[in-house]
C-alpha positions as CSV (number, residue, x, y, z in Angstrom):
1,X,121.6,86.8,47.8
2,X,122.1,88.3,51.1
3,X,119.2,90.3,52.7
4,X,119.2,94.4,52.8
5,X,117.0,95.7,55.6
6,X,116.3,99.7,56.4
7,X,118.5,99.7,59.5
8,X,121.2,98.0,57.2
9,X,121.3,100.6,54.2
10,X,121.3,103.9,56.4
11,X,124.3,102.4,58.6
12,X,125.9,102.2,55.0
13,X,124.8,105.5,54.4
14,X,125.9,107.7,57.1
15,X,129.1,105.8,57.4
16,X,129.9,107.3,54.0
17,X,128.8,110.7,54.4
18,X,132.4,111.6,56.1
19,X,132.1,115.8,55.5
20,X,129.6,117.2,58.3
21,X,126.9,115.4,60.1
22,X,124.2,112.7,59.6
23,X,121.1,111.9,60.7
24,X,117.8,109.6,59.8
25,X,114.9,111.9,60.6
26,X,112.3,114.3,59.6
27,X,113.4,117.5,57.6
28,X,111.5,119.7,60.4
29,X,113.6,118.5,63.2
30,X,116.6,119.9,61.5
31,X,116.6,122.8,64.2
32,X,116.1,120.9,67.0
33,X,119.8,119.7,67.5
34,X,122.7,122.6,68.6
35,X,126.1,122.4,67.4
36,X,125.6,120.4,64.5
37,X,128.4,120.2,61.9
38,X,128.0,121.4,58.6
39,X,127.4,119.9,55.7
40,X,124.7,118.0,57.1
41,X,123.0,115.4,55.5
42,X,119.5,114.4,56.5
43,X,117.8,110.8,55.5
44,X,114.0,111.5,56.2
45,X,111.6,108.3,56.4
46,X,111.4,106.6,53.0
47,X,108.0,104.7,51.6
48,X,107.9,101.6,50.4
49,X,106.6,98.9,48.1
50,X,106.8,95.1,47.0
51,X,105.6,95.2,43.5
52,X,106.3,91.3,43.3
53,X,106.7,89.9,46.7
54,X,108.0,86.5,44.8
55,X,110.9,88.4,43.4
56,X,111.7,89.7,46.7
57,X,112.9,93.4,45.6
58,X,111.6,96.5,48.3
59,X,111.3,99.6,46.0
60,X,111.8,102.6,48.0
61,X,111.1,106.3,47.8
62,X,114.6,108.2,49.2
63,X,114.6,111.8,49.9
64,X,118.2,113.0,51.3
65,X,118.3,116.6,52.6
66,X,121.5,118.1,52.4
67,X,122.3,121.6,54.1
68,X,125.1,124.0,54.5
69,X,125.2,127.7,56.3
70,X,124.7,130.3,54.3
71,X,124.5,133.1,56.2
72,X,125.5,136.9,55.2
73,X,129.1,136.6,55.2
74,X,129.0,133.9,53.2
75,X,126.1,135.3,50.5
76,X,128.6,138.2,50.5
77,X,131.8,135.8,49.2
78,X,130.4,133.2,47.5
79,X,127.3,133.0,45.3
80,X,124.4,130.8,46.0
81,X,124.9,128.7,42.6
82,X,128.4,127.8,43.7
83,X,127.0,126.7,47.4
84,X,124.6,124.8,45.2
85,X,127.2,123.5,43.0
86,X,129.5,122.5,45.9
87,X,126.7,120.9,48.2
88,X,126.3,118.3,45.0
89,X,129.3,117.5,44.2
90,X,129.4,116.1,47.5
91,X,126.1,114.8,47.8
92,X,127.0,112.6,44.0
93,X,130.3,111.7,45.3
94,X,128.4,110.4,48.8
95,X,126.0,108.1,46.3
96,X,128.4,107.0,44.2
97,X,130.8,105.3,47.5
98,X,127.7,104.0,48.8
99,X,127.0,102.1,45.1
100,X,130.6,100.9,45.8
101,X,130.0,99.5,48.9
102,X,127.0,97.3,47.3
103,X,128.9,95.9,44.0
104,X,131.8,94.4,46.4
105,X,134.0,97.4,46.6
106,X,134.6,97.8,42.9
107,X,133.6,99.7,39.9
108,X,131.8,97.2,37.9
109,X,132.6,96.5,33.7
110,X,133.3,93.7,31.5
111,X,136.3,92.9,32.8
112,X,135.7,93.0,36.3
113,X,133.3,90.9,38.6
114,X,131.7,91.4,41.3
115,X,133.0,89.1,44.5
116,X,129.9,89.7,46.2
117,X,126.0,89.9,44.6
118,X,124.8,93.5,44.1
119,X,122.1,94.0,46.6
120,X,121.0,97.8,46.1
121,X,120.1,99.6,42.8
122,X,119.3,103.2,41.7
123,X,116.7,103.4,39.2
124,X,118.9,105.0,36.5
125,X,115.9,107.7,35.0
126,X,115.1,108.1,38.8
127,X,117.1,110.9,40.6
128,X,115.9,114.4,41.0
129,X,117.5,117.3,42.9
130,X,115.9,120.2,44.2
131,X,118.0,123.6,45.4
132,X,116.5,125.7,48.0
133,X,117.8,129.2,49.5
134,X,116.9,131.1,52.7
135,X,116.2,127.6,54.3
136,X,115.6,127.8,58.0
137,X,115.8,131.2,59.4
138,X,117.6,132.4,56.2
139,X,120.9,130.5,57.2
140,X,121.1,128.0,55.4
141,X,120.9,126.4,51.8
142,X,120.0,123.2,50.9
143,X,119.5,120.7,47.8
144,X,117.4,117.5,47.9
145,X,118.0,114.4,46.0
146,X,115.2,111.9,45.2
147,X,115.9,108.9,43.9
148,X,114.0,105.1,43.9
149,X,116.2,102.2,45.2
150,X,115.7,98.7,45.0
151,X,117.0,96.5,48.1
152,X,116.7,92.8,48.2
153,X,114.6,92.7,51.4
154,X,112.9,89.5,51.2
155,X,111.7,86.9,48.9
156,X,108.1,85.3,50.0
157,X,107.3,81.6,48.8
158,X,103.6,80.5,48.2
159,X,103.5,78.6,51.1
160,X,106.3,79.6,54.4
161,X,107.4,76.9,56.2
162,X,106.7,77.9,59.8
163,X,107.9,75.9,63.5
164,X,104.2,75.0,64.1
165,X,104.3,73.3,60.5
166,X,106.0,70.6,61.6
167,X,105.1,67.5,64.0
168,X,105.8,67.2,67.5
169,X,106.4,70.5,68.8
170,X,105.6,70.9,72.3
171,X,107.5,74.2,73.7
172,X,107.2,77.0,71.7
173,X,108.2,80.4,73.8
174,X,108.8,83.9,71.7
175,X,110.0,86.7,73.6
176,X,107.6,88.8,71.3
177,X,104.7,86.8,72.0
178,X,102.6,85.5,74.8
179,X,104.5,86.9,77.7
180,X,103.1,88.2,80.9
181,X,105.1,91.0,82.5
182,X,105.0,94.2,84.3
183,X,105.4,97.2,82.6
184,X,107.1,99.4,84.9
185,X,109.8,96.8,86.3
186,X,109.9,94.6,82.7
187,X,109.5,91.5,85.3
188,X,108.4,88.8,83.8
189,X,106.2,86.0,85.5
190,X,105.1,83.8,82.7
191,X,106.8,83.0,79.6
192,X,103.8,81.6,78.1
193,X,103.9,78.2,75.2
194,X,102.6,79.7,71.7
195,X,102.6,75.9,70.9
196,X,99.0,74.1,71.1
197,X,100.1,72.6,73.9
198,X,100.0,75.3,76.5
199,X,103.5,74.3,78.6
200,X,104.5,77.7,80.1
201,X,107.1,78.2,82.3
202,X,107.3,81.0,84.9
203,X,108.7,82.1,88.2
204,X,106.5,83.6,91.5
205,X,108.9,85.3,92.9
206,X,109.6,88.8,91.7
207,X,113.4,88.8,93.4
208,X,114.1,85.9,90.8
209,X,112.2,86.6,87.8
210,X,113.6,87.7,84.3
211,X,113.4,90.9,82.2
212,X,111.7,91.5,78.6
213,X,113.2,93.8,76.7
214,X,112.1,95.0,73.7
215,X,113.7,96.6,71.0
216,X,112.7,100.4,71.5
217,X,115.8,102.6,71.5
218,X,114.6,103.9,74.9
219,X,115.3,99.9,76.3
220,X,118.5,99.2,78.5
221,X,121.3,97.8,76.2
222,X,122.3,94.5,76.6
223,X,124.1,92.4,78.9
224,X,126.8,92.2,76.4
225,X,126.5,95.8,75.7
226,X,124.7,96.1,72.5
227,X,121.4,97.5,71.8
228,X,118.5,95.1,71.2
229,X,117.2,94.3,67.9
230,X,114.6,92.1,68.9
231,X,112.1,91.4,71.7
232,X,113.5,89.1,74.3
233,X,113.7,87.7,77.3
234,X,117.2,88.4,79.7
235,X,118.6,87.2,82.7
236,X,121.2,89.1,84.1
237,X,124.2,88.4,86.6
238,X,122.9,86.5,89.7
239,X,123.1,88.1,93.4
240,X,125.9,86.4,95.2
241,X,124.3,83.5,96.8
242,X,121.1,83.1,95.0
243,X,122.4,81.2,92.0
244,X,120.3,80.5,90.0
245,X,118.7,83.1,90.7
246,X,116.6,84.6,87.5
247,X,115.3,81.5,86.1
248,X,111.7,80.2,84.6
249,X,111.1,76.1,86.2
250,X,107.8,74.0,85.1
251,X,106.7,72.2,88.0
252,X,103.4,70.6,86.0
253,X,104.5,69.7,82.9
254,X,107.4,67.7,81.2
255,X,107.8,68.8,78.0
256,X,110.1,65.4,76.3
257,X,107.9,62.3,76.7
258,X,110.0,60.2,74.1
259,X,113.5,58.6,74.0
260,X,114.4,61.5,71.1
261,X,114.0,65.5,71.2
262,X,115.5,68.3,69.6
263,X,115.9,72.0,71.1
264,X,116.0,74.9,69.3
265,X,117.8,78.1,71.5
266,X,118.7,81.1,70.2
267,X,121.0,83.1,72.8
268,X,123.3,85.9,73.3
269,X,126.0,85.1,76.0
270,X,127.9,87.9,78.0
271,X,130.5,86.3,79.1
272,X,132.9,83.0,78.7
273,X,132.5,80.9,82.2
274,X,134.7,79.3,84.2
275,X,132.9,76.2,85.3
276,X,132.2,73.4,82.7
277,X,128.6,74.1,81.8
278,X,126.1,77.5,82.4
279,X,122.7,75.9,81.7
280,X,119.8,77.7,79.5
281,X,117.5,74.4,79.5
282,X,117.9,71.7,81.6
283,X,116.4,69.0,83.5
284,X,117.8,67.9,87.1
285,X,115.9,64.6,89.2
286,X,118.2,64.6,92.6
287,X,116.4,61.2,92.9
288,X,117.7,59.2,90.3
289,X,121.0,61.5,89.2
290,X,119.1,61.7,85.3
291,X,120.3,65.2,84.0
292,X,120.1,67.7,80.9
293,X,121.4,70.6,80.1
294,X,121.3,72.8,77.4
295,X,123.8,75.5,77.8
296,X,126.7,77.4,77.1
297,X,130.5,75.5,77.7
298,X,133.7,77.4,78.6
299,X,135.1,79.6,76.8
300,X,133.2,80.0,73.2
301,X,131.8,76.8,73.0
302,X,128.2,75.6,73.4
303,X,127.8,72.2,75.1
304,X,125.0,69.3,75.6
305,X,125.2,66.9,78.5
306,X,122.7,64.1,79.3
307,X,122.8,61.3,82.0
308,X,119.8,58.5,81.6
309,X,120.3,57.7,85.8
310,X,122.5,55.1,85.4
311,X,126.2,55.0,84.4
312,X,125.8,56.4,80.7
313,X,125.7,59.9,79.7
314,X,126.6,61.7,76.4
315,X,128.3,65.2,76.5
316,X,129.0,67.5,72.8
317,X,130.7,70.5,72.8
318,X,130.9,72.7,69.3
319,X,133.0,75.9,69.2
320,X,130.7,79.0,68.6
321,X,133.0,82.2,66.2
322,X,131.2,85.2,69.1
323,X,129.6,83.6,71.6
324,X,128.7,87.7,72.6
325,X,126.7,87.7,69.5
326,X,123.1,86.1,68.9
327,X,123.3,82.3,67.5
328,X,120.8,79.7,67.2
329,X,122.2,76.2,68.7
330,X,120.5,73.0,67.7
331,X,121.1,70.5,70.4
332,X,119.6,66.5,69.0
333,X,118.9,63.4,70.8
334,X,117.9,60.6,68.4
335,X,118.1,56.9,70.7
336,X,121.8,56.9,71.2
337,X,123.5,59.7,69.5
338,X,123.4,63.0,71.0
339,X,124.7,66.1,68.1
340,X,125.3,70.0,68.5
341,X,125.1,72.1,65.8
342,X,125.8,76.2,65.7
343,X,123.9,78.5,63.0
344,X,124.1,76.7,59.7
345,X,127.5,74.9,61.0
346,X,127.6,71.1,60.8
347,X,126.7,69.4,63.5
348,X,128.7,67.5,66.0
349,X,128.3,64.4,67.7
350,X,129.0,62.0,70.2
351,X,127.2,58.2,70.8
352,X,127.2,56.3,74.0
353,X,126.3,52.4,73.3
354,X,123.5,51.4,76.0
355,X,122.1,54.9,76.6
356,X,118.5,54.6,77.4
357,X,116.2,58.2,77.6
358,X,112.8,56.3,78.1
359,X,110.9,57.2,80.3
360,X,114.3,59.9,81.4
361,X,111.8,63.1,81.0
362,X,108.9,61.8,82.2
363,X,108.9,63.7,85.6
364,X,109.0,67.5,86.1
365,X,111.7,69.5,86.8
366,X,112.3,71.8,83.7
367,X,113.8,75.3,83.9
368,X,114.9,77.5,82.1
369,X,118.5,80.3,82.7
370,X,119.8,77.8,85.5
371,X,119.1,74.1,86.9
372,X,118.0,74.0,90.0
373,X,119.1,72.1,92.9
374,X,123.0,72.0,91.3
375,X,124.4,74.3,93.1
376,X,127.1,77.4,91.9
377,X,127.7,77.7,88.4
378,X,124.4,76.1,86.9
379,X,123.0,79.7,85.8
380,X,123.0,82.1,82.9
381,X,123.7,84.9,82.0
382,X,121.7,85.3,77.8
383,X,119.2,87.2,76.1
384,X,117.0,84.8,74.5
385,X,115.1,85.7,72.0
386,X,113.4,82.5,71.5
387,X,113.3,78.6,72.7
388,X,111.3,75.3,70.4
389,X,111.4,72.2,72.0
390,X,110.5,69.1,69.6
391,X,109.1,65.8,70.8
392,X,110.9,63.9,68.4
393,X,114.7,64.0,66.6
394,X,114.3,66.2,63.4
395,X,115.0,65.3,60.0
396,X,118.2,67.6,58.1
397,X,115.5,68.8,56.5
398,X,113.0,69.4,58.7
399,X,115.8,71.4,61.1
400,X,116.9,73.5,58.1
401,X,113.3,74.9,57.9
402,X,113.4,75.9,61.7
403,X,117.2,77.3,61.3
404,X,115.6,79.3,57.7
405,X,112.6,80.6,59.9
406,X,114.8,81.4,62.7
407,X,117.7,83.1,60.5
408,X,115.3,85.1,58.7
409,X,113.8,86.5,61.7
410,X,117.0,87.6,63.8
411,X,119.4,87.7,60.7
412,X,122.2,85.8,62.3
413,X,124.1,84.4,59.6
C-alpha cells in the first residue's frame, strides 16, 4: 500500500476545495491575509498518533474551519441558519471528492473495485460540526468540522534494515548529517563520512564549494525549479572557465580498495547535457589513464564508465522516466561485469572479458560534482541528497534494503 504523508493529504485537500480559498494554518491568522476569497477553508495543524506502529496506520485529529462573510447586508437577506446550511453543504460535498480521490476515483460497492488500495479513512461515528456567528469582527460566520482520519503513513518492523547494517560500507555522506557549512552563505567545506570509517570529502576554496540547502520554505528553490523536500547538498551551473568548478575531491583517502564496489547516488539533474558523460563520482589517475565515473549520460539517461589503465573499459547507460526529478541510481562492479540500475528498475549491464580493477582504486583522486583534471564537460549540475559507497558488489538482496531505506526516506517511487 502506497504511503500517505501530511504534505500529501492537504495537496489533496485544497486541490478539492475549488469555491473560495485555502490555506493550512492556524484559525487566528485568518485576518492576517487581505483580499482573500470567500468561502474560505482553513486546515489548522492536526495531532497525531500510532496506536500500533506494526500496522502502520497515523490516526489524526482534523479540524477544518470554514468561513463566509456575513456582514449586515447579508444578515439583512439571508438568515444565519441558511449561511450555516449553505457553508456545509459545501464543506460535505468538499469531503466527500476528497474520499473519491483515495478509493481510486470511484464510489465503492459490491460491484465495483477499487483499481487502487484505499489509503485514507474517516472514522464513520467520528465527524462533528460546530456553527459559529459574529466570527471575526462580526463579519463573518463559520462552521467547523472535526473528524479522525486514518492515513497509511508507515509500517515499522521489529528490527529496520539500515545502510550501516550491512558489510563493507566505507562512504556514507547525508546531506542532513555531518556537514560543515556556513550559515550565512550555505557554503559547504566538508561533507563529512557518517560511515565508521571517517572518509570525508571537501573543498578549501570558498569560490568552488557547494551549497546545503535545507528544506525550510524560506530555502532558494532548486536548480530544476522545485522547492526542496529534503536536506541536500547542490552544485549549481559552473562559471565559464572554472569547470568543474563546485566540486568535493579526497586527496587522503581512496574509498574502493577491492576489484568489486557498488555506489549508491540519489540525484536531481537540471538539465540533459550535451557531452557524453556529466560526472557526480568519479575517479581520474592522468598517470595511468584508469578512470570512473559515476554520472549523468545525455539526454535522460544515467551512465557508468570504467577504464582499468590498460585497453579495457566497461560503459552502461539505463534510460531514467525525469531525470529533473530525484532518483536513486545503483551503479555495480562485481570482477568483470559492470550493471546500472534506476529506482526499483532492473538493472542493466555490460561485461568486458579481461577487465582487471585490482589494485584500480588504490590511489587518490576521488571527487565528487565533476572529475578533475578532464577538462569541459566533466561537472554537474544535481542536488544530492545523499551518496553510499560499498567496498564490495551487493547481493539483490542486500541492494533492495538500501533502495527500501532510501525510497522510504525521499519517497521516490
Amino acid at each position: 500500500m502506497a504511503i500517505t504523508r501530511l504534505t500529501d493529504f492537504i495537496t489533496v485537500a485544497t486541490s478539492k476545495w475549488t469555491y473560495g480559498d485555502s490555506a493550512f494554518k492556524y484559525e487566528g491568522e485568518v485576518n492576517q491575509d487581505h483580499d482573500t476569497i470567500y468561502p474560505l477553508m482553513i486546515m489548522t495543524p492536526p495531532t497525531s498518533r500510532m496506536p500500533d506502529i506494526y500496522e502502520g496506520w497515523e490516526h489524526y485529529n482534523v479540524e477544518m474551519e470554514f468561513y463566509n462573510t456575513y456582514q449586515t447586508a447579508a444578515q439583512n437577506a439571508v438568515t444565519l441558519q441558511l449561511r450555516w446550511d449553505n457553508l456545509q453543504d459545501l464543506a460535505l460535498e468538499w469531503l466527500d471528492n476528497v474520499l473519491i480521490n483515495y478509493s481510486g476515483g470511484v464510489i465503492l460497492n459490491v460491484s465495483t473495485s477499487s483499481p487502487t488500495p484505499t489509503q485514507v479513512y474517516i472514522d464513520k461515528e467520528s465527524l462533528q460540526i460546530e456553527r459559529i456567528k459574529n466570527n471575526k469582527n462580526d463579519k463573518l460566520c463559520r462552521i467547523t468540522m472535526r473528524f479522525d482520519m486514518r492515513m497509511f503513513t508507515r509500517c515499522f518492523t521489529p528490527k529496520s534494515v539500515y545502510p550501516n547494517t550491512i558489510s563493507d560500507l566505507v562512504v556514507w555522506l547525508r546531506a542532513d548529517s555531518n556537514v560543515t557549512f556556513d550559515i550565512p552563505t550555505k557554503k559547504v567545506s566538508t561533507w563529512g563520512d557518517s560511515s565508521v570509517n571517517s572518509n570525508n570529502v571537501s573543498q578549501s576554496s570558498s569560490a568552488r564549494q557547494p551549497f546545503r540547502y535545507s528544506y525550510s520554505p524560506s530555502s532558494p528553490i532548486t536548480p530544476s525549479g522545485d522547492y526542496l523536500d529534503k536536506t541536500r547538498i547542490t552544485f549549481p551551473t559552473p562559471v565559464t572557465g572554472l569547470q568543474p568548478q563546485y566540486h568535493f575531491i579526497s586527496d587522503t583517502f581512496a574509498p574502493i580498495t577491492g576489484n568489486d564496489f557498488t555506489i549508491f547516488s540519489v540525484v536531481n539533474c537540471t538539465t540533459s547535457p550535451t557531452v557524453p558523460i556529466r560526472s557526480f563520482y568519479g575517479y581520474t589517475d592522468v598517470t595511468t589513464g584508469a578512470k570512473m565515473e559515476i554520472g549523468q549520460g545525455v539526454g535522460n539517461n544515467f551512465t557508468s564508465n570504467i577504464v582499468d589503465g590498460s585497453i579495457n573499459d566497461i560503459t552502461v547507460t539505463a534510460p531514467v522516466t525525469n531525470i529533473e526529478s530525484d532518483n536513486i541510481m545503483v551503479s555495480k562492479l562485481n570482477e568483470e561485469t559492470l550493471s546500472v540500475q534506476v529506482n526499483d528498475g532492473n538493472p542493466i549491464s555490460n561485461t568486458t572479458a579481461g577487465f582487471n580493477a585490482t589494485g584500480l582504486f588504490s590511489k587518490t583522486n576521488f571527487s565528487i560534482g565533476g572529475l578533475i583534471g578532464l577538462g569541459e564537460g566533466n561537472w554537474s549540475e544535481i542536488d544530492s541528497p545523499e551518496i553510499l559507497v560499498y567496498n564490495k558488489a551487493l547481493s539483490t538482496t542486500e541492494t533492495n534494503q538500501v533502495l527500501d531505506y532510501l525510497n522510504n526516506k525521499y519517497k521516490i517511487y
